[in-house]
PDB file of N, CA, C, O and CB in Angstrom:
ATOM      1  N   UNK A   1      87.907 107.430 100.274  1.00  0.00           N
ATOM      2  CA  UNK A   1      88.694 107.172 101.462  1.00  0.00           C
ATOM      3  C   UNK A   1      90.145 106.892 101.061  1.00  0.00           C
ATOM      4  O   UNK A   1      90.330 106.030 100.202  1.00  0.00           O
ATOM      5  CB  UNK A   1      88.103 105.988 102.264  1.00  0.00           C
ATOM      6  N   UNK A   2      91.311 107.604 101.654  1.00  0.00           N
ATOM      7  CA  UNK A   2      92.583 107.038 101.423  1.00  0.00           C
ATOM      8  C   UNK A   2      93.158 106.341 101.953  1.00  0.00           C
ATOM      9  O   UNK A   2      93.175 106.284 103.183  1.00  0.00           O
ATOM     10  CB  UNK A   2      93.264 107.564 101.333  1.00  0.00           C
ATOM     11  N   UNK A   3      93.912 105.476 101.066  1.00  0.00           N
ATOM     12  CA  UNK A   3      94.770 104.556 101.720  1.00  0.00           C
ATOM     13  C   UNK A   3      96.082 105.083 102.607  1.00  0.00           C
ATOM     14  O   UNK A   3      96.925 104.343 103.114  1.00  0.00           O
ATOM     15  CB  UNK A   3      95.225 103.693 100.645  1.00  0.00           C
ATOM     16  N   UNK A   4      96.055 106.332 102.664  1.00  0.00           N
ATOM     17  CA  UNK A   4      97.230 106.614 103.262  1.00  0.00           C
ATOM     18  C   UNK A   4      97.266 105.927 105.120  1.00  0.00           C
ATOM     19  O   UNK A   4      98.157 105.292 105.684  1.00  0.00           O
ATOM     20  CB  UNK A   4      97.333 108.405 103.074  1.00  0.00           C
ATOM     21  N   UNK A   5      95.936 106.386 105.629  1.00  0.00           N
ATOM     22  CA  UNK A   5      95.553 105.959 106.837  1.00  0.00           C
ATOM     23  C   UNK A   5      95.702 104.081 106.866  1.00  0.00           C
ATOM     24  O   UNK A   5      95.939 103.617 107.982  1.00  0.00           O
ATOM     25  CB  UNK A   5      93.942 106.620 107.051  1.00  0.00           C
ATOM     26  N   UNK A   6      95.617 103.440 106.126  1.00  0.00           N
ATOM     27  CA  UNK A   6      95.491 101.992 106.344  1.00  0.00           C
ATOM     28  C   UNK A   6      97.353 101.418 106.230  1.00  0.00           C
ATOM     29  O   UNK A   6      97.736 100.368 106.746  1.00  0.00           O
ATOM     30  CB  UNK A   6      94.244 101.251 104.916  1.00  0.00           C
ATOM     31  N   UNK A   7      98.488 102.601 105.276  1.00  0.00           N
ATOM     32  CA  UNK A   7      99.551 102.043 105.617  1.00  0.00           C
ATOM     33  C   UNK A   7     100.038 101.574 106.786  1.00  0.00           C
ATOM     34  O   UNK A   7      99.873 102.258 107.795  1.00  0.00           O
ATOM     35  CB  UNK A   7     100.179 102.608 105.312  1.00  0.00           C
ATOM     36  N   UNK A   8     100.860 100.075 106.876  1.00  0.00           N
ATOM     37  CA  UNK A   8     101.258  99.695 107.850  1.00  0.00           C
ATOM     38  C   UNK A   8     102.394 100.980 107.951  1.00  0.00           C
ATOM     39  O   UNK A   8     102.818 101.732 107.074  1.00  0.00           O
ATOM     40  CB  UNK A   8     101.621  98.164 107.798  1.00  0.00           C
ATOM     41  N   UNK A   9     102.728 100.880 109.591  1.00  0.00           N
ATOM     42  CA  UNK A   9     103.415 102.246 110.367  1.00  0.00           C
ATOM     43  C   UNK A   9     105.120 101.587 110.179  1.00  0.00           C
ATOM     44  O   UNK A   9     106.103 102.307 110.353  1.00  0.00           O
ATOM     45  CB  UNK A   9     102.734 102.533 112.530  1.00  0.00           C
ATOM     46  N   UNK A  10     105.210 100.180 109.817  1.00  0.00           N
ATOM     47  CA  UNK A  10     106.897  99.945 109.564  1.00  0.00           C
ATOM     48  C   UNK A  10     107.195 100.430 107.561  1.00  0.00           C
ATOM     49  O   UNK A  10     108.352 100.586 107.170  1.00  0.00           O
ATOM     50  CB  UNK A  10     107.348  97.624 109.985  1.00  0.00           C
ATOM     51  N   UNK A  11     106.310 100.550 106.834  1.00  0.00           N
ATOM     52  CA  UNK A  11     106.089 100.804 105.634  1.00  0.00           C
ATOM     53  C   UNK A  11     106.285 102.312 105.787  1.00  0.00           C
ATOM     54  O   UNK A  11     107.285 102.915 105.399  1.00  0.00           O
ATOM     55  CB  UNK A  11     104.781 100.251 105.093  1.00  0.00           C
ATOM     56  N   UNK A  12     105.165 102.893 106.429  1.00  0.00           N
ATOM     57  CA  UNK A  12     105.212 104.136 106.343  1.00  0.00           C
ATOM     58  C   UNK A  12     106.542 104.967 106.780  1.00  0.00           C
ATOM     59  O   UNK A  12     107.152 105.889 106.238  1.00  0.00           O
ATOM     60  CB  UNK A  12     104.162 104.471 106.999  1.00  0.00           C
ATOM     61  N   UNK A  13     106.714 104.298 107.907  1.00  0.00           N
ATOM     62  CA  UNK A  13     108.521 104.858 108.304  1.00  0.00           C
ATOM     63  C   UNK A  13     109.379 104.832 107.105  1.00  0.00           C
ATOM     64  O   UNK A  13     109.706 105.872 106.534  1.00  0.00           O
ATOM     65  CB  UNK A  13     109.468 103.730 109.487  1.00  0.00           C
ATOM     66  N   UNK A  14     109.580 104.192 106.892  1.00  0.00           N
ATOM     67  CA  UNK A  14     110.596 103.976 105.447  1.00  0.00           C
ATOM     68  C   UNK A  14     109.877 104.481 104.392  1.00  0.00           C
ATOM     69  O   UNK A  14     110.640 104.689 103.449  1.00  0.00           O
ATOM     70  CB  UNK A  14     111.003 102.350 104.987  1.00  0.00           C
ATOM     71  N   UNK A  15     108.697 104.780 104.134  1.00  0.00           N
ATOM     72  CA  UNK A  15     108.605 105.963 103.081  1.00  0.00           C
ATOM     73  C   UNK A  15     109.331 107.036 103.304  1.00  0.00           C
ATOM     74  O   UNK A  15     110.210 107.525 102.595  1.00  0.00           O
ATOM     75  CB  UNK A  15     107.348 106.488 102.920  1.00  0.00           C
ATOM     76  N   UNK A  16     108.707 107.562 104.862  1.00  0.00           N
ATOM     77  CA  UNK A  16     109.075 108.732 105.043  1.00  0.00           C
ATOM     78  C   UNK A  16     110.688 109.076 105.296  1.00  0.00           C
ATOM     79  O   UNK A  16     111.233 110.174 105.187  1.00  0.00           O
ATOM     80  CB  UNK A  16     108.276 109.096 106.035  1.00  0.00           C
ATOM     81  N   UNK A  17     111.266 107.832 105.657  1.00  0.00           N
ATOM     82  CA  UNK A  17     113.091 108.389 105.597  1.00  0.00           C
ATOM     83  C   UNK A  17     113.208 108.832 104.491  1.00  0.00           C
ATOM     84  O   UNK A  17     113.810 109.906 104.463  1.00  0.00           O
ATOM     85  CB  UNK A  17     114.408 107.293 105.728  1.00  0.00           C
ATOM     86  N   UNK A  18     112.711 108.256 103.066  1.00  0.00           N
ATOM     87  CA  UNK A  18     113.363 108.276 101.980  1.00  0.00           C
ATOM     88  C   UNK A  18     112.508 109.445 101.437  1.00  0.00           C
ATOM     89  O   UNK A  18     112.537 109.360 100.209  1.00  0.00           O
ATOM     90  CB  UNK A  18     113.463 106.907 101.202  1.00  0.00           C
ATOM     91  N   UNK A  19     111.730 110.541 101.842  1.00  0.00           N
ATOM     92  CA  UNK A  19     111.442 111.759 101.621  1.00  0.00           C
ATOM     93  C   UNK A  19     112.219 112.472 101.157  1.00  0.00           C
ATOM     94  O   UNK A  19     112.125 112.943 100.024  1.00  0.00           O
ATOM     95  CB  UNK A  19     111.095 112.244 102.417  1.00  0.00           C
ATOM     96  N   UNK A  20     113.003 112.655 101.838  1.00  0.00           N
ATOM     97  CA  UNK A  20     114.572 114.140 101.210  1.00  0.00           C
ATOM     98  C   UNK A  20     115.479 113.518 100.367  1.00  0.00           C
ATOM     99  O   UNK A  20     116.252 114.240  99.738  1.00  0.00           O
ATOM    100  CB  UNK A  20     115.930 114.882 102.662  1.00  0.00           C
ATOM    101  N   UNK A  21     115.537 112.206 100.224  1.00  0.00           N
ATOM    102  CA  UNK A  21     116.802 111.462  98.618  1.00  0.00           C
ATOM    103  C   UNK A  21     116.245 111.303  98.256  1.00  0.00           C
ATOM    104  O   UNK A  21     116.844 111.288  97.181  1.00  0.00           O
ATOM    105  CB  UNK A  21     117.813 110.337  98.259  1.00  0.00           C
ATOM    106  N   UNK A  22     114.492 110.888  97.781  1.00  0.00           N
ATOM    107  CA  UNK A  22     113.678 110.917  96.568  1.00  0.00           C
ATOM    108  C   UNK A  22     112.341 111.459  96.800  1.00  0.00           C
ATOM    109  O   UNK A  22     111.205 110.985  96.820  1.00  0.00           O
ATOM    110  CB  UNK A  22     113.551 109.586  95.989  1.00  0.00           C
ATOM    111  N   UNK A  23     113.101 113.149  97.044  1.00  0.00           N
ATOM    112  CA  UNK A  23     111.028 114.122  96.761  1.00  0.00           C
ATOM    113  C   UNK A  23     110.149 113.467  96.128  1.00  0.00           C
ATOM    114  O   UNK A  23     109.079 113.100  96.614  1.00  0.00           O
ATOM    115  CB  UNK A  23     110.794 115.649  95.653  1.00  0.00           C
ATOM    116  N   UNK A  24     110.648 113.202  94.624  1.00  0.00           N
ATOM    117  CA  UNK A  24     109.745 113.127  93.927  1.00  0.00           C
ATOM    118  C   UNK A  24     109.264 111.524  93.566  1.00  0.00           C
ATOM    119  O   UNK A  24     108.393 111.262  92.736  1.00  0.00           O
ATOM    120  CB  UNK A  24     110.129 113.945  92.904  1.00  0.00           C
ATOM    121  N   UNK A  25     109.879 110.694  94.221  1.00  0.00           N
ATOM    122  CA  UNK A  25     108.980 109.467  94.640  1.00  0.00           C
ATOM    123  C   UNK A  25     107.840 109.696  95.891  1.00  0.00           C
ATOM    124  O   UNK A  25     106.626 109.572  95.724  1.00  0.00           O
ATOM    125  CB  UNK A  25     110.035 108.271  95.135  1.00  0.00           C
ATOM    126  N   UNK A  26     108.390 109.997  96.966  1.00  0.00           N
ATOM    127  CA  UNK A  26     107.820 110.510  97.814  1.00  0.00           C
ATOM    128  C   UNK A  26     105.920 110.776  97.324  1.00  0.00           C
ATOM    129  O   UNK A  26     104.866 110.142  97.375  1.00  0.00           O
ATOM    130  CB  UNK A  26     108.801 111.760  98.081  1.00  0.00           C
ATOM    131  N   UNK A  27     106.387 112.032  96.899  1.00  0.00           N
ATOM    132  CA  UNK A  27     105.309 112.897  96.061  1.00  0.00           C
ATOM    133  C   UNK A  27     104.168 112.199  95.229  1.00  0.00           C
ATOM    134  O   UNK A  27     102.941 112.290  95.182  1.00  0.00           O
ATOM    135  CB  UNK A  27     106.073 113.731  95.023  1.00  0.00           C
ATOM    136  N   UNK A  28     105.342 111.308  94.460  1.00  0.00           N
ATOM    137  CA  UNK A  28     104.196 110.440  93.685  1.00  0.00           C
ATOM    138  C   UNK A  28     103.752 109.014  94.552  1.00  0.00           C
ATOM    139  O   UNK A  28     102.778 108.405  94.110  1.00  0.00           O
ATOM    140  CB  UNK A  28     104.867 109.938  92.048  1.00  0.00           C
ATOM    141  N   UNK A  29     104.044 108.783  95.070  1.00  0.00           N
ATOM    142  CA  UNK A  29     103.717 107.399  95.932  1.00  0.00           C
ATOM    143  C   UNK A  29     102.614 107.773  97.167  1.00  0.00           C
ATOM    144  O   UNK A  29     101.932 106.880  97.671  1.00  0.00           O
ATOM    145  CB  UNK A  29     105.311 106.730  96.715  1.00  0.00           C
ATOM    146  N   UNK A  30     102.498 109.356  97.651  1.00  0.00           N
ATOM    147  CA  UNK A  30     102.141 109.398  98.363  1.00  0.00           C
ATOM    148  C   UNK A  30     100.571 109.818  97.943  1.00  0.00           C
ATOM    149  O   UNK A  30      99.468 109.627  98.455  1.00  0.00           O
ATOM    150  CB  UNK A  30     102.972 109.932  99.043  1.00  0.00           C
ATOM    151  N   UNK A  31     101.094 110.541  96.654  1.00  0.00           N
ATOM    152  CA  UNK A  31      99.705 111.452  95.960  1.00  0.00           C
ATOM    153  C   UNK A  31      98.681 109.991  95.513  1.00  0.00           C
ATOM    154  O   UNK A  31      97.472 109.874  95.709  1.00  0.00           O
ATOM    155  CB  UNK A  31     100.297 112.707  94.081  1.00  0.00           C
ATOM    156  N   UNK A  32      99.454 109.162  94.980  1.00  0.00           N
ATOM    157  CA  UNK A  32      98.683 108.073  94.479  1.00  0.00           C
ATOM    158  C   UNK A  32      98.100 107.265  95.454  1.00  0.00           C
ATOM    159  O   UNK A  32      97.138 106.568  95.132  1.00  0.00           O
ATOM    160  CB  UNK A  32      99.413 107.284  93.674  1.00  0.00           C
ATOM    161  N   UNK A  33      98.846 107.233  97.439  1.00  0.00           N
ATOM    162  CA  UNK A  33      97.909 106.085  98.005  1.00  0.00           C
ATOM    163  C   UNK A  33      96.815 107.740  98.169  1.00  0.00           C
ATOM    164  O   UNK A  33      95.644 107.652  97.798  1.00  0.00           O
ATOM    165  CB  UNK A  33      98.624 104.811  99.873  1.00  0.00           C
ATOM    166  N   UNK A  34      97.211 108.796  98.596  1.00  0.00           N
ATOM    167  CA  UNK A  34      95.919 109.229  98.779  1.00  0.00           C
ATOM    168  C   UNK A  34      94.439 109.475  97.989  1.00  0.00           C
ATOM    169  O   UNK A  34      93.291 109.814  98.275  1.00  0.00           O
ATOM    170  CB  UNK A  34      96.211 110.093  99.120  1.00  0.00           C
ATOM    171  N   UNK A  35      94.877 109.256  97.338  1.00  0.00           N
ATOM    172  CA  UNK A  35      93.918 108.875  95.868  1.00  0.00           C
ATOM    173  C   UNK A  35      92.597 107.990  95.369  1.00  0.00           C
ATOM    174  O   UNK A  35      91.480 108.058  94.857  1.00  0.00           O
ATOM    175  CB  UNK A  35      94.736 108.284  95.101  1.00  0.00           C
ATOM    176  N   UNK A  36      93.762 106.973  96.008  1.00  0.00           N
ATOM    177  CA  UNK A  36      93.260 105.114  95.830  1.00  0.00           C
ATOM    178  C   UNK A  36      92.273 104.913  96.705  1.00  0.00           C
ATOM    179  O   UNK A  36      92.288 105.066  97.926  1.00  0.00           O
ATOM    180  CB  UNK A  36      94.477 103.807  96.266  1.00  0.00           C
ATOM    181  N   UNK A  37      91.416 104.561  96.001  1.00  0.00           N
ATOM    182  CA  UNK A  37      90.349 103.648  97.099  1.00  0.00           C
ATOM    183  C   UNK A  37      90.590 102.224  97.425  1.00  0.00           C
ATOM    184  O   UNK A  37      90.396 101.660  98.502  1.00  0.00           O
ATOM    185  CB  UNK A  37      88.875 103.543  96.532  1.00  0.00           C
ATOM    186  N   UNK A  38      91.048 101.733  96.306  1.00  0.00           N
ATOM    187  CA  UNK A  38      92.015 100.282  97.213  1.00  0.00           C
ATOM    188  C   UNK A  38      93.121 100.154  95.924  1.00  0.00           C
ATOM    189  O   UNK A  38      93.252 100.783  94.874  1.00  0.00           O
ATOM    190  CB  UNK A  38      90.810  98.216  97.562  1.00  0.00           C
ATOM    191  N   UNK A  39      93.817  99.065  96.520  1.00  0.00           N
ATOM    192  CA  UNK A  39      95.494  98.956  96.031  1.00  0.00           C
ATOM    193  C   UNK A  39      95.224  98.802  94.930  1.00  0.00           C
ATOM    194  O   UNK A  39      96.018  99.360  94.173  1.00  0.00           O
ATOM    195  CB  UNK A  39      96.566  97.825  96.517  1.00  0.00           C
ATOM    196  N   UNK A  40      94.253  98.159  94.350  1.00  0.00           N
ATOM    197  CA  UNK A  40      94.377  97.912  93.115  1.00  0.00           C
ATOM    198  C   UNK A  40      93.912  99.104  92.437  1.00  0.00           C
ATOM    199  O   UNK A  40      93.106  98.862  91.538  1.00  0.00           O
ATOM    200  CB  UNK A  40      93.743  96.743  92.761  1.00  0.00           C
ATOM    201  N   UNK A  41      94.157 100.153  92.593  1.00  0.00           N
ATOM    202  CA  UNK A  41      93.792 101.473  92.507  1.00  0.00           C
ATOM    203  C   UNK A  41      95.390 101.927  91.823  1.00  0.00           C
ATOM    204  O   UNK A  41      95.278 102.496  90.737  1.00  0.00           O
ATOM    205  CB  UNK A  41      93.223 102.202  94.154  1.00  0.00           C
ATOM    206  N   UNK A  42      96.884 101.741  92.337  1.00  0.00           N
ATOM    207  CA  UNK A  42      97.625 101.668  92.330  1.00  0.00           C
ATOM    208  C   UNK A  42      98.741 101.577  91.294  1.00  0.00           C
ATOM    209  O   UNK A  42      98.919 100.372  91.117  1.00  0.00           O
ATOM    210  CB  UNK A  42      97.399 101.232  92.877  1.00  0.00           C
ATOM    211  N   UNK A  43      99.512 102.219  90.586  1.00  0.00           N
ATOM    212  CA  UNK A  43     100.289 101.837  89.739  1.00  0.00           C
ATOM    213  C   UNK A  43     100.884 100.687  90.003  1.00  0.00           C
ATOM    214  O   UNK A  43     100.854 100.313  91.176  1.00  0.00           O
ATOM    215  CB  UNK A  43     101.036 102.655  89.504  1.00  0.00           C
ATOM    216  N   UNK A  44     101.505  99.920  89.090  1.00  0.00           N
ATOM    217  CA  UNK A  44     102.246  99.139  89.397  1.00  0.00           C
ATOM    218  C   UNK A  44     103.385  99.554  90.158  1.00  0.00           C
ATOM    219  O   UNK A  44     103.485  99.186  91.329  1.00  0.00           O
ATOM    220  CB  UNK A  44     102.473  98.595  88.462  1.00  0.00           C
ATOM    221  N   UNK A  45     104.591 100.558  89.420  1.00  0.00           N
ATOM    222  CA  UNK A  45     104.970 100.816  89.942  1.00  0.00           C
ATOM    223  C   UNK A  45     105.265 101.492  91.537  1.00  0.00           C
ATOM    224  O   UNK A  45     106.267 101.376  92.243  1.00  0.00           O
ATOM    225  CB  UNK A  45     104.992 100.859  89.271  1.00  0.00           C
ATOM    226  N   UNK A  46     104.153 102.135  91.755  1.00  0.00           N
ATOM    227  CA  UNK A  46     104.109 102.738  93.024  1.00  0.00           C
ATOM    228  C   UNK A  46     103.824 100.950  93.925  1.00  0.00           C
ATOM    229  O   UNK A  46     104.711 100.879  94.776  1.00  0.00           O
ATOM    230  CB  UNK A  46     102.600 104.235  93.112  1.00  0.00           C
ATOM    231  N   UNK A  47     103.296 100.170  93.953  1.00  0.00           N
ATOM    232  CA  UNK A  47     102.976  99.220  94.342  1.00  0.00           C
ATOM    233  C   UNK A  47     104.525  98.286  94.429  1.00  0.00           C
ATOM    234  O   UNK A  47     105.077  97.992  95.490  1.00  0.00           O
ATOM    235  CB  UNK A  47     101.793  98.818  93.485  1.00  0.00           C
ATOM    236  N   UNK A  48     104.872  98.040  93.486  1.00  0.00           N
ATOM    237  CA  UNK A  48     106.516  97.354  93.332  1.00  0.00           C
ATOM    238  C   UNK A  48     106.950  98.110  94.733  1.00  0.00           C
ATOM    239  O   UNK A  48     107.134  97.495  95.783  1.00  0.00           O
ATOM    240  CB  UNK A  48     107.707  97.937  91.589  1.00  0.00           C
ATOM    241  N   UNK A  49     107.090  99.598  94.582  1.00  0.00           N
ATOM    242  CA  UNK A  49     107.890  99.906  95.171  1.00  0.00           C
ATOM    243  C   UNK A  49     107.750 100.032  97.315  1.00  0.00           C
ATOM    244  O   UNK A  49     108.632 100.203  98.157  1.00  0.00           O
ATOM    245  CB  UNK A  49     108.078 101.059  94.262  1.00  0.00           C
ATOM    246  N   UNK A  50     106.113  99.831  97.459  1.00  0.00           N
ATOM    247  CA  UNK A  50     105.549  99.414  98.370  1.00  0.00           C
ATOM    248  C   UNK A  50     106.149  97.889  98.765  1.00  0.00           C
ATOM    249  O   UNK A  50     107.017  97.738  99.625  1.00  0.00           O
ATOM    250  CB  UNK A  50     104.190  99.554  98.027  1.00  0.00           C
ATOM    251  N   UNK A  51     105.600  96.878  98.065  1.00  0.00           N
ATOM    252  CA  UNK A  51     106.136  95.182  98.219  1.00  0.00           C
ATOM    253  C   UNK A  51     107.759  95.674  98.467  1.00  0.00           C
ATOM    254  O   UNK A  51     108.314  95.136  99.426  1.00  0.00           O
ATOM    255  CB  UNK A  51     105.851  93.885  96.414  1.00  0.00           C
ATOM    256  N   UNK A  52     108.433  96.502  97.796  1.00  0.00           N
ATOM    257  CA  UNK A  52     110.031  96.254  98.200  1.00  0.00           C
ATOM    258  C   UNK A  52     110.180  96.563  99.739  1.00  0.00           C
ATOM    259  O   UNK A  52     111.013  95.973 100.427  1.00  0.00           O
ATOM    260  CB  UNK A  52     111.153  97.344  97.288  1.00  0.00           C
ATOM    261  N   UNK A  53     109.082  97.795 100.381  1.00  0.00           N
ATOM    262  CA  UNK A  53     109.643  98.105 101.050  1.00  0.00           C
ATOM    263  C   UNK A  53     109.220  97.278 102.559  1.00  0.00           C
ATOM    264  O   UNK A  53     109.689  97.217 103.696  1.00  0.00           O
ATOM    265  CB  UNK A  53     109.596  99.387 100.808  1.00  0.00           C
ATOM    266  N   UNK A  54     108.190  96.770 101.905  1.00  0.00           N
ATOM    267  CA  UNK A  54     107.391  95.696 103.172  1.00  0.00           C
ATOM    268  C   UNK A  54     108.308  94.189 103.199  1.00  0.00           C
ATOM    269  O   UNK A  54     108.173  93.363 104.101  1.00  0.00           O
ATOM    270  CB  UNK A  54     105.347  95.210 102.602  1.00  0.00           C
ATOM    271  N   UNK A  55     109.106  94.046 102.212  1.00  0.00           N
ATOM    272  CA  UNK A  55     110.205  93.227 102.076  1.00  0.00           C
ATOM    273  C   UNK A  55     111.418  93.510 103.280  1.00  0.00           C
ATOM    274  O   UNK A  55     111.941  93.030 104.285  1.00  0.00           O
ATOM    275  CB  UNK A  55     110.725  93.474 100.588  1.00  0.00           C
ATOM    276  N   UNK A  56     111.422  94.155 102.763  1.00  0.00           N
ATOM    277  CA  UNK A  56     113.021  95.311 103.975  1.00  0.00           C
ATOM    278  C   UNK A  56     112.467  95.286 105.755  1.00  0.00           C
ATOM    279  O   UNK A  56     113.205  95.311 106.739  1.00  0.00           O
ATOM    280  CB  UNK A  56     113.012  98.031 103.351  1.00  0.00           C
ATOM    281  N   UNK A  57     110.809  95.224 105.731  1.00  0.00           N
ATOM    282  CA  UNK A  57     110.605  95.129 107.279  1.00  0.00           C
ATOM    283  C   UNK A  57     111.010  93.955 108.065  1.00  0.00           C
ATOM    284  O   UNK A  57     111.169  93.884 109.283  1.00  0.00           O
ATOM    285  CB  UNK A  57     109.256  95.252 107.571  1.00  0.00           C
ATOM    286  N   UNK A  58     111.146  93.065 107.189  1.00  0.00           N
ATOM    287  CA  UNK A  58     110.949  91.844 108.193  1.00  0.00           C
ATOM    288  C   UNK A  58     110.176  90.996 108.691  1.00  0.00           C
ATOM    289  O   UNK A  58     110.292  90.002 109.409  1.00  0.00           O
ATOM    290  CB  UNK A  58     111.114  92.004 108.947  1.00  0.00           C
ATOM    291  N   UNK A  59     108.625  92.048 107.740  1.00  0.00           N
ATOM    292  CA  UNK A  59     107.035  90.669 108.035  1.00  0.00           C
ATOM    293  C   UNK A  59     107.225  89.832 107.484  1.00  0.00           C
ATOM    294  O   UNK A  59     107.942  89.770 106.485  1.00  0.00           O
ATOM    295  CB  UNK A  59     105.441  90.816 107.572  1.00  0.00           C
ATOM    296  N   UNK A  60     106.689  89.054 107.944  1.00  0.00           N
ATOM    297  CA  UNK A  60     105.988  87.705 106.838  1.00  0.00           C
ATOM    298  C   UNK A  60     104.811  87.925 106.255  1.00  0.00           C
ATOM    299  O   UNK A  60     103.790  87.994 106.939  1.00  0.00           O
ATOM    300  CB  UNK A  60     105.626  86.299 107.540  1.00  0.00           C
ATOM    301  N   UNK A  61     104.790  88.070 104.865  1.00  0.00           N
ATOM    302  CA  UNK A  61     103.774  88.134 103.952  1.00  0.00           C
ATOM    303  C   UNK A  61     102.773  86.933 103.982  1.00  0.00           C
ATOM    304  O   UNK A  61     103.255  85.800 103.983  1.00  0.00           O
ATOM    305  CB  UNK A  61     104.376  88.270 102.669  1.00  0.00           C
ATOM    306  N   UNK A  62     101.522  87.083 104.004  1.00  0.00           N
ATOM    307  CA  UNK A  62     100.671  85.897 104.164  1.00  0.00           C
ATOM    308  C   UNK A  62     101.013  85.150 102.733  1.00  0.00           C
ATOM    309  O   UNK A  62     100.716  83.966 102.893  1.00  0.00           O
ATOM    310  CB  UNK A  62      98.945  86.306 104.421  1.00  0.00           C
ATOM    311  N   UNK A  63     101.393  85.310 101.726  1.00  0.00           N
ATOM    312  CA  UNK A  63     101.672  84.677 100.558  1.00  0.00           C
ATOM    313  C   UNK A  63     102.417  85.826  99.452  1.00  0.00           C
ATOM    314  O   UNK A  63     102.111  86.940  99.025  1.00  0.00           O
ATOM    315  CB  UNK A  63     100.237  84.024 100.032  1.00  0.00           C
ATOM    316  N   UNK A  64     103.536  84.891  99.266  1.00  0.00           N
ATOM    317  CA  UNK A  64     104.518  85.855  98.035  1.00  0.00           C
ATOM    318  C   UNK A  64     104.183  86.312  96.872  1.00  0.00           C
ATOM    319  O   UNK A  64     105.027  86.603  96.024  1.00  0.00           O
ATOM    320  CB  UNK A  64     105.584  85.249  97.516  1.00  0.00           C
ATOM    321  N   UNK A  65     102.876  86.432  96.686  1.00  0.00           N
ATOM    322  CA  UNK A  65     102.216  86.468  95.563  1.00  0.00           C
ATOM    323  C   UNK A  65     102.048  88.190  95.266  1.00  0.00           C
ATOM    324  O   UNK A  65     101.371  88.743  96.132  1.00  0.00           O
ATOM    325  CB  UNK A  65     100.811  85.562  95.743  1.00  0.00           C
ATOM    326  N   UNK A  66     102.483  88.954  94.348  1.00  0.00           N
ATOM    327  CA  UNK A  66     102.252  90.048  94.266  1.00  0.00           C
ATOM    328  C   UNK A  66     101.214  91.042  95.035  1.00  0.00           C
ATOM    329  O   UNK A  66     101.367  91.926  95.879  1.00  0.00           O
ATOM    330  CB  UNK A  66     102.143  89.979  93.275  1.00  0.00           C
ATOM    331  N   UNK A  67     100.045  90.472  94.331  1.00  0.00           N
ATOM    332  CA  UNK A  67      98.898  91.369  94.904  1.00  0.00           C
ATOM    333  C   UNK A  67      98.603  91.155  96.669  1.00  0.00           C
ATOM    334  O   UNK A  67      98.253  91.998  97.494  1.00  0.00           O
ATOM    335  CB  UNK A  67      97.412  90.913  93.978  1.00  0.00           C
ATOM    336  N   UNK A  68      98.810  90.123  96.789  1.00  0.00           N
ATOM    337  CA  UNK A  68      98.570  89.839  98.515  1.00  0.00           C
ATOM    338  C   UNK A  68      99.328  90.735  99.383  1.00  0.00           C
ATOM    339  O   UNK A  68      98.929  91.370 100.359  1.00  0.00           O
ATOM    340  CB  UNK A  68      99.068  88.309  99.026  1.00  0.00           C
ATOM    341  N   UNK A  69     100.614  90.669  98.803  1.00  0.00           N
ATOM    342  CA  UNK A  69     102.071  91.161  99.631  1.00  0.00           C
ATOM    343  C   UNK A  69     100.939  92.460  99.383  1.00  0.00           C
ATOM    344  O   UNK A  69     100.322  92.760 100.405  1.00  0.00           O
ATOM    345  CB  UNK A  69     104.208  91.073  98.810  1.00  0.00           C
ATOM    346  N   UNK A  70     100.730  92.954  98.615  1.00  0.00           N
ATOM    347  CA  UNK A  70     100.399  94.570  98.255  1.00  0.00           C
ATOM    348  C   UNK A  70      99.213  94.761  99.436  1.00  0.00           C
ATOM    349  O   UNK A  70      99.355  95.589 100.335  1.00  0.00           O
ATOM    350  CB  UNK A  70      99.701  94.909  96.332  1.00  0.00           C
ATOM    351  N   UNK A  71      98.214  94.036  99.344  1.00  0.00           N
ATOM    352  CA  UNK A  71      96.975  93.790 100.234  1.00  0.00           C
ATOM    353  C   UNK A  71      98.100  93.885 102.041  1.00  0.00           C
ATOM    354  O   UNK A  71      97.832  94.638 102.978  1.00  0.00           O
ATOM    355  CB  UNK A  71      95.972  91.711  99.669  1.00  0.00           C
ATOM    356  N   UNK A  72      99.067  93.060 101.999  1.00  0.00           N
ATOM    357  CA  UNK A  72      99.635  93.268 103.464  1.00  0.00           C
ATOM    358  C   UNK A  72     100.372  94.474 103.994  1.00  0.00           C
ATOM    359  O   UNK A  72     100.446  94.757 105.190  1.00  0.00           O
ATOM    360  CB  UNK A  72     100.525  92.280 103.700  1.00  0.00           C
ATOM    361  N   UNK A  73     100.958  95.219 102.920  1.00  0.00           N
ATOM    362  CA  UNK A  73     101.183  96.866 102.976  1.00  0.00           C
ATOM    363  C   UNK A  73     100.293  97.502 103.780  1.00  0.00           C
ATOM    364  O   UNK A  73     100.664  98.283 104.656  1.00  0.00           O
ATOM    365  CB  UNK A  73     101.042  97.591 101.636  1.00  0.00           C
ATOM    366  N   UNK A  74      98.980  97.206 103.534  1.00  0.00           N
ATOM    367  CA  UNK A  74      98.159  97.705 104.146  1.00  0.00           C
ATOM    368  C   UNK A  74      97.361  96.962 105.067  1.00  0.00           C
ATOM    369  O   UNK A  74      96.178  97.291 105.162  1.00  0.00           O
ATOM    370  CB  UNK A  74      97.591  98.234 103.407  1.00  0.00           C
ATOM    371  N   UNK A  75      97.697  96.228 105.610  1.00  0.00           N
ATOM    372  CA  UNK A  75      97.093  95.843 106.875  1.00  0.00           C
ATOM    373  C   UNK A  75      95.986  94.825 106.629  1.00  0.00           C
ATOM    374  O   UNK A  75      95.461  94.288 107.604  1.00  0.00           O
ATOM    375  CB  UNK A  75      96.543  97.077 107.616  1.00  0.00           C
ATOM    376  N   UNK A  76      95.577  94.509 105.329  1.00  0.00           N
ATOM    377  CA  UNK A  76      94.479  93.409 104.701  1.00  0.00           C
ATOM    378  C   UNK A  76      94.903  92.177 104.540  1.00  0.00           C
ATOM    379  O   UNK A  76      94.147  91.319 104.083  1.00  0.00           O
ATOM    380  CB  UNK A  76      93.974  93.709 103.372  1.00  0.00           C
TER     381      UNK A  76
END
């Protein structure tokens, strides 16, 4: 099952702006949630770069703790 379906939709927006100035993040961030059966499935990096962007929304993370923030990317 992919995680692409469980991204939150303010996450996913801001992936998708940043489609055409970085294809090839895009590409790899996207190939890897479809992949994953859960986050911890996840590069770090592709994950960093998830937490940055769930940072930039404006939620409140249930706890600042790496893996959680990552767990709230997706709606867990």
């Amino acid at each position: 099952m992919s995680l692409l379906n469980d991204l939150i939709p303010e996450v996913k927006e801001l992936l998708k702006n940043d489609k055409e100035k970085f294809p090839n993040l895009f590409k790899k961030i996207t190939r890897e949630i479809t992949e994953a059966s859960t986050p911890q499935d996840l590069s770090v990096s592709t994950a960093a770069v998830l937490n940055g962007y769930f940072d930039t929304t404006g939620l409140k993370a249930e706890h600042d703790d790496f893996v959680i923030k990552l767990y709230n990317v997706f709606g867990k």
